[in-house]
C-alpha positions as CSV (number, residue, x, y, z in Angstrom):
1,X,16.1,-0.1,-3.2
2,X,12.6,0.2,-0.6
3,X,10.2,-0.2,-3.1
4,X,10.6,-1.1,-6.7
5,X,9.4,1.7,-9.3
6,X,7.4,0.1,-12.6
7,X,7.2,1.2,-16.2
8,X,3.5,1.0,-17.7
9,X,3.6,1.3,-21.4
10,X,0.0,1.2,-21.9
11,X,-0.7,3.7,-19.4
12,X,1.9,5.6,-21.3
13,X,-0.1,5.2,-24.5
14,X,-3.4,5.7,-23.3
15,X,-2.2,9.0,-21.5
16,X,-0.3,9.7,-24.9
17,X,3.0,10.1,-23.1
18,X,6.7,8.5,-23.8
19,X,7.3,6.4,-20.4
20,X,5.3,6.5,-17.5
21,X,6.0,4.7,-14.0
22,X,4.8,4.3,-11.1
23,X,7.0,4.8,-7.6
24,X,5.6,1.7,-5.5
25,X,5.5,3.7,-1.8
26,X,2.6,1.6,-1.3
27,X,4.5,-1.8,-0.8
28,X,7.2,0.3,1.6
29,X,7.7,-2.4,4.9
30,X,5.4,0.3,6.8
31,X,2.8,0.7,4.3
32,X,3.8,4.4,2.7
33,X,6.2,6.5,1.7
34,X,5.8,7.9,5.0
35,X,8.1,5.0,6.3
36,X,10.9,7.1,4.9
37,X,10.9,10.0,7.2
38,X,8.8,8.8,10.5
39,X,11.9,6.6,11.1
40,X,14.5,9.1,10.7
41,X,12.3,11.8,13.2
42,X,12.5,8.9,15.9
43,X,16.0,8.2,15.4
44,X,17.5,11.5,15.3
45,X,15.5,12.3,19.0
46,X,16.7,9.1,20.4
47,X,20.2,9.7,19.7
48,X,19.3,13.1,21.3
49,X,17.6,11.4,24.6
50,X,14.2,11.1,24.0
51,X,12.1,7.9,24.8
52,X,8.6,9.0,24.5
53,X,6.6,10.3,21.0
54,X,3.3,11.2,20.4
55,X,2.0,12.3,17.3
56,X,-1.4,13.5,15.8
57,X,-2.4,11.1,12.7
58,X,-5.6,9.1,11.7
59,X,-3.2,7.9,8.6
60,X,0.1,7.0,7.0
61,X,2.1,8.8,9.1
62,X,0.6,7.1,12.3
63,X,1.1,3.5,10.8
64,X,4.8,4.6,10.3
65,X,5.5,5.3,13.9
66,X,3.8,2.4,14.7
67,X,5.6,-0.2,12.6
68,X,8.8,1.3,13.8
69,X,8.0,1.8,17.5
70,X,7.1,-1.9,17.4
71,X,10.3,-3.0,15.5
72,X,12.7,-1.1,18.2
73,X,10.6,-2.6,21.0
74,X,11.3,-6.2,20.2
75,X,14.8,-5.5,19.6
76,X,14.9,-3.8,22.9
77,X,14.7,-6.4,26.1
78,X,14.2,-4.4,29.0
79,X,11.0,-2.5,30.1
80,X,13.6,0.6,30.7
81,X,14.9,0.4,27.2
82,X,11.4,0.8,25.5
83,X,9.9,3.8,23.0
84,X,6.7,4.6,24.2
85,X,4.3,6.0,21.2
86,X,1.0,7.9,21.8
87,X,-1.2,8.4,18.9
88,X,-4.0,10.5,18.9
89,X,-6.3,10.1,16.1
90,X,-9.8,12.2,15.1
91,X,-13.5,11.6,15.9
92,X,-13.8,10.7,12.3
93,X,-10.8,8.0,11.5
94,X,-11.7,6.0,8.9
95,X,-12.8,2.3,10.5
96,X,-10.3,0.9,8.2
97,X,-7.6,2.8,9.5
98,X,-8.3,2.6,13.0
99,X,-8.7,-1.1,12.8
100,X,-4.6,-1.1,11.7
101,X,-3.8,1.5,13.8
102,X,-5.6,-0.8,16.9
103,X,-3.3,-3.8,15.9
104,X,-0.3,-2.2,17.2
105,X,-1.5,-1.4,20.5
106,X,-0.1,-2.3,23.6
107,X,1.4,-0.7,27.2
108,X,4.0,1.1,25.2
109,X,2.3,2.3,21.9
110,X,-1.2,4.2,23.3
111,X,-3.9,5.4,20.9
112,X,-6.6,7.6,21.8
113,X,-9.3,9.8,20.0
114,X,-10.1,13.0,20.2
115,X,-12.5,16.3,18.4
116,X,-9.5,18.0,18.5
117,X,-6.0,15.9,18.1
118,X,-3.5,18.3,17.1
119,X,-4.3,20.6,20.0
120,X,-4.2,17.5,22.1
121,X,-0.8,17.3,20.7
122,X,0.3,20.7,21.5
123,X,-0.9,20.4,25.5
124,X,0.4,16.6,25.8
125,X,4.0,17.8,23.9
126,X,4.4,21.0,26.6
127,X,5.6,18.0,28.6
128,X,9.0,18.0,28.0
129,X,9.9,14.6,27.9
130,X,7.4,13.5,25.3
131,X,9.0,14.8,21.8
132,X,6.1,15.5,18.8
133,X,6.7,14.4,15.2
134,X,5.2,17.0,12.9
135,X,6.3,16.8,9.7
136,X,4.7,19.6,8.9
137,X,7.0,21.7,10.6
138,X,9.7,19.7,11.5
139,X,12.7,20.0,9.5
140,X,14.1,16.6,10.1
141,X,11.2,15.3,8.8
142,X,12.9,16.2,5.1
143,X,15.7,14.2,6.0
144,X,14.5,10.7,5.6
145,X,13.5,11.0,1.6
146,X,16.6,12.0,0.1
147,X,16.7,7.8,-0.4
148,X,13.6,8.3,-2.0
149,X,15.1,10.9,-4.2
150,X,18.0,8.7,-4.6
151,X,15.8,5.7,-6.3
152,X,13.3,8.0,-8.0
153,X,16.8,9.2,-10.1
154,X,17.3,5.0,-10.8
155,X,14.2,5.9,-13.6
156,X,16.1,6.6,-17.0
157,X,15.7,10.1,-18.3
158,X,13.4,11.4,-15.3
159,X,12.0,14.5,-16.1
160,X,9.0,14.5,-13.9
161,X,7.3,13.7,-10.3
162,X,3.8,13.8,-9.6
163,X,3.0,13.3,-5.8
164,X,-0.3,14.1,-3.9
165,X,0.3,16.7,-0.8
166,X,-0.8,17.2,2.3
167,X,1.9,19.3,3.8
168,X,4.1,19.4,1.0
169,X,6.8,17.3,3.1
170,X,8.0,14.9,0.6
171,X,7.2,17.2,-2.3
172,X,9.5,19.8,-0.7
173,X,12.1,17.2,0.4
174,X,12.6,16.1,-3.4
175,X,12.5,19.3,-4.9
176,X,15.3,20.4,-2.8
177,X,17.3,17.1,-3.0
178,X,17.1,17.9,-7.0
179,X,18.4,21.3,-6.7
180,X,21.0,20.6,-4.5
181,X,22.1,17.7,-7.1
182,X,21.3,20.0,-9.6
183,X,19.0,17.4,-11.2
184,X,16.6,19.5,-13.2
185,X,13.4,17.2,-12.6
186,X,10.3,19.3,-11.8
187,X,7.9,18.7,-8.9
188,X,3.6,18.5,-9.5
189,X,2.0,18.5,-6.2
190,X,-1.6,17.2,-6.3
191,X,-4.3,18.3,-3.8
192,X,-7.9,18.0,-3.7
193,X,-11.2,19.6,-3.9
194,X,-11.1,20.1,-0.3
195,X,-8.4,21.1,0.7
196,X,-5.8,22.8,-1.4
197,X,-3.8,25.8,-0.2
198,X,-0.6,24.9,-2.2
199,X,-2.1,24.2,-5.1
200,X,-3.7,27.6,-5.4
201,X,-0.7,29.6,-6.1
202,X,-0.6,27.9,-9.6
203,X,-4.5,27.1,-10.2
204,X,-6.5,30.2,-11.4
205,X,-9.7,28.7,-12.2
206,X,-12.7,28.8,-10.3
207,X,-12.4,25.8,-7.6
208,X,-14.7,22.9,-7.4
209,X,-15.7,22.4,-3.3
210,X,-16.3,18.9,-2.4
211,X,-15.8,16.8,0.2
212,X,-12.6,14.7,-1.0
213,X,-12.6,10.9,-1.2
214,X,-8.8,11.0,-0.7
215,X,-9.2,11.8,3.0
216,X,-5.2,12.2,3.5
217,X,-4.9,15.5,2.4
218,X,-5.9,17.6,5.5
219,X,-3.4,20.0,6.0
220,X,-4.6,24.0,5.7
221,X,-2.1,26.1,7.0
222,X,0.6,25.0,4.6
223,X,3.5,26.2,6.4
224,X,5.6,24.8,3.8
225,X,3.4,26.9,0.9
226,X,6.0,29.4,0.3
227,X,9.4,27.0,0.5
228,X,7.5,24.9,-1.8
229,X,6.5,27.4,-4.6
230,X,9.8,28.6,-4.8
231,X,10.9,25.3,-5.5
232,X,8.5,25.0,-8.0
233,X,8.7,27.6,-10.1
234,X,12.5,27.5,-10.1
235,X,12.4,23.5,-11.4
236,X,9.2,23.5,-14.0
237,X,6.8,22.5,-12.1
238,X,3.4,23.0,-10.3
239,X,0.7,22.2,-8.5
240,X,-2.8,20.6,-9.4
241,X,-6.5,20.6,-7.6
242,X,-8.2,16.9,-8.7
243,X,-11.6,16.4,-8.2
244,X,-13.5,13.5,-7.1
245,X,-14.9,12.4,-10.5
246,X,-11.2,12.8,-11.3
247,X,-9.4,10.6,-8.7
248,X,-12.2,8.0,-10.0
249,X,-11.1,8.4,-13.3
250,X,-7.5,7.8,-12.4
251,X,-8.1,4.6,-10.3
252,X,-10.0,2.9,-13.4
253,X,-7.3,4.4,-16.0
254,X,-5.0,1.8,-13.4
255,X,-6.9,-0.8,-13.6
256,X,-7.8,-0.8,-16.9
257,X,-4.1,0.2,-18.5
258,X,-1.9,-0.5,-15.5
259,X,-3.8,-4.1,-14.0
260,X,-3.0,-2.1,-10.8
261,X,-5.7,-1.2,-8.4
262,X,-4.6,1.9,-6.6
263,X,-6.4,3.8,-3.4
264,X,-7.9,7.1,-3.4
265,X,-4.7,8.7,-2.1
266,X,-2.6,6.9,-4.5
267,X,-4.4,7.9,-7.4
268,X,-4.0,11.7,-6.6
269,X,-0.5,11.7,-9.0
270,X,-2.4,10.1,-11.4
271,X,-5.6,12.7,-11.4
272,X,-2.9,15.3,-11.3
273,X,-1.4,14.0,-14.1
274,X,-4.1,13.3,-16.5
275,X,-4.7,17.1,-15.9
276,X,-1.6,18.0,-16.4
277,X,-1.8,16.1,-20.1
278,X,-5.2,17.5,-20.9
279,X,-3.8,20.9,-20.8
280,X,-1.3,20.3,-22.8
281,X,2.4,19.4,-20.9
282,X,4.3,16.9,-22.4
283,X,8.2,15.1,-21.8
284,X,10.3,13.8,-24.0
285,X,11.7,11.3,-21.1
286,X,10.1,9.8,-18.1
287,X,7.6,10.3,-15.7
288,X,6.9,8.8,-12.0
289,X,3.8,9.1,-10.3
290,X,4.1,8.1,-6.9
291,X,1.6,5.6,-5.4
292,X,1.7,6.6,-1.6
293,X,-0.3,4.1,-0.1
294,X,-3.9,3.8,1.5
């Protein structure tokens, strides 16, 4: 096991549930449960040739590549033999996050900022020997949390994930390592005020729009919106838009019932759960809420 998943019976009481836990992504080696699938992306285009990444992230999915790149750098002596890693981050990167992300650089991992990263992305990657990782779109990208899955089915009598979604990558990765198990354990994605084009296949009510204090969830074109429904519907489950007054609510339900303080991002399954509760769902067996990480 990655990252150890905990049981929380007074959360569980206070939320008026049978067992609640909490999937620890945040303690993953490369600080989130994107350290499960960043890996495997580099991997599988190494074994295919490729040397030289770049990817467009002012987040988790950065820190991944980064933790990584450095980790096959030192293992690899030679100047020839090194992974080269360009990151390309947004105007408006959190300080906190570019301060990590700056730790890490170097001559071999690069990171630069721009208005418009992605489409940086897009010109840089028309260069055929640098190889983009965009889980977003990239298929291989699902590969590397089917040992997520794996653990997340360690929880006795699971009947229930809540994860906050950007793309829907992980979300869509579990669902369909479920099915394919046929392990009937539904799916709740959580996305915020802000951004939330999943979601609104299963929300009807009129939206709150806010500026979101979990700043990971960014993605609007959903490519993944109509794999992921399907999935869904077919398992129980659904999606969830949390507001900010709501993520609050969830980080001081952890504190207070969990003695764990949990980030903005993190607390997304939480919101999305405590909504899901007010409106009346209910399990006989366990739920996970994943804690992602910053």
């Amino acid at each position: 096991m990655i990252t150890r998943h905990e049981a929380y019976p007074e959360l569980a009481k206070a939320l008026e549930m049978k067992n609640l836990f909490y999937k620890r992504e945040d303690l993953h080696p490369y600080g989130s449960h994107k350290g499960r699938s960043i890996p495997v992306m580099i991997d599988t285009y190494i074994s295919q040739g490729a040397s030289h990444f770049a990817i467009s992230s002012s987040g988790n999915a950065a820190l991944a590549a980064a933790f990584y790149v450095e980790k096959l750098n030192q293992e690899r002596p030679t100047a020839e033999e090194k992974v080269r890693l360009d990151i390309l981050v947004g105007q408006h990167i959190s300080t906190k996050k570019l301060r990590k992300l700056e730790q890490f650089k170097n001559q071999y991992i690069n990171i630069t900022m721009h208005d418009r990263p992605l489409q940086t992305l897009f010109a840089k990657t028309k260069d055929q020997s640098i190889k983009g990782l965009r889980q977003s779109t990239d298929d291989t990208a699902l590969l590397g949390y089917a040992a997520l899955a794996e653990e997340l089915l360690e929880i006795p009598n699971l009947q229930a994930v809540f994860v906050g979604a950007s793309s829907g990558t992980t979300a869509q990765a579990l669902a369909e390592y479920f099915d394919s198990h046929t392990k009937k354990v539904e799916i709740h994605i959580v996305q915020t005020s802000s951004c939330h084009p999943i979601s609104d296949a299963f929300v009807d009510d009129q939206l709150l729009d806010e500026q979101s204090i979990a700043d990971a969830i960014v993605d609007h074109a959903a490519i993944r919106k109509d794999a992921i429904v399907k999935l869904l519907e077919k398992n129980g489950g659904s999606g969830w838009v949390v507001s900010n007054e709501q993520i609050l609510s969830a980080q001081e339900l952890s504190r207070r019932h969990a003695k764990v303080d949990i980030s903005t991002n993190s607390a997304l399954s939480v919101a999305g759960l405590m909504q899901s509760v007010y409106v009346g769902k209910a399990w006989s067996g366990s739920v996970a809420c994943i804690i992602c990480g910053d």
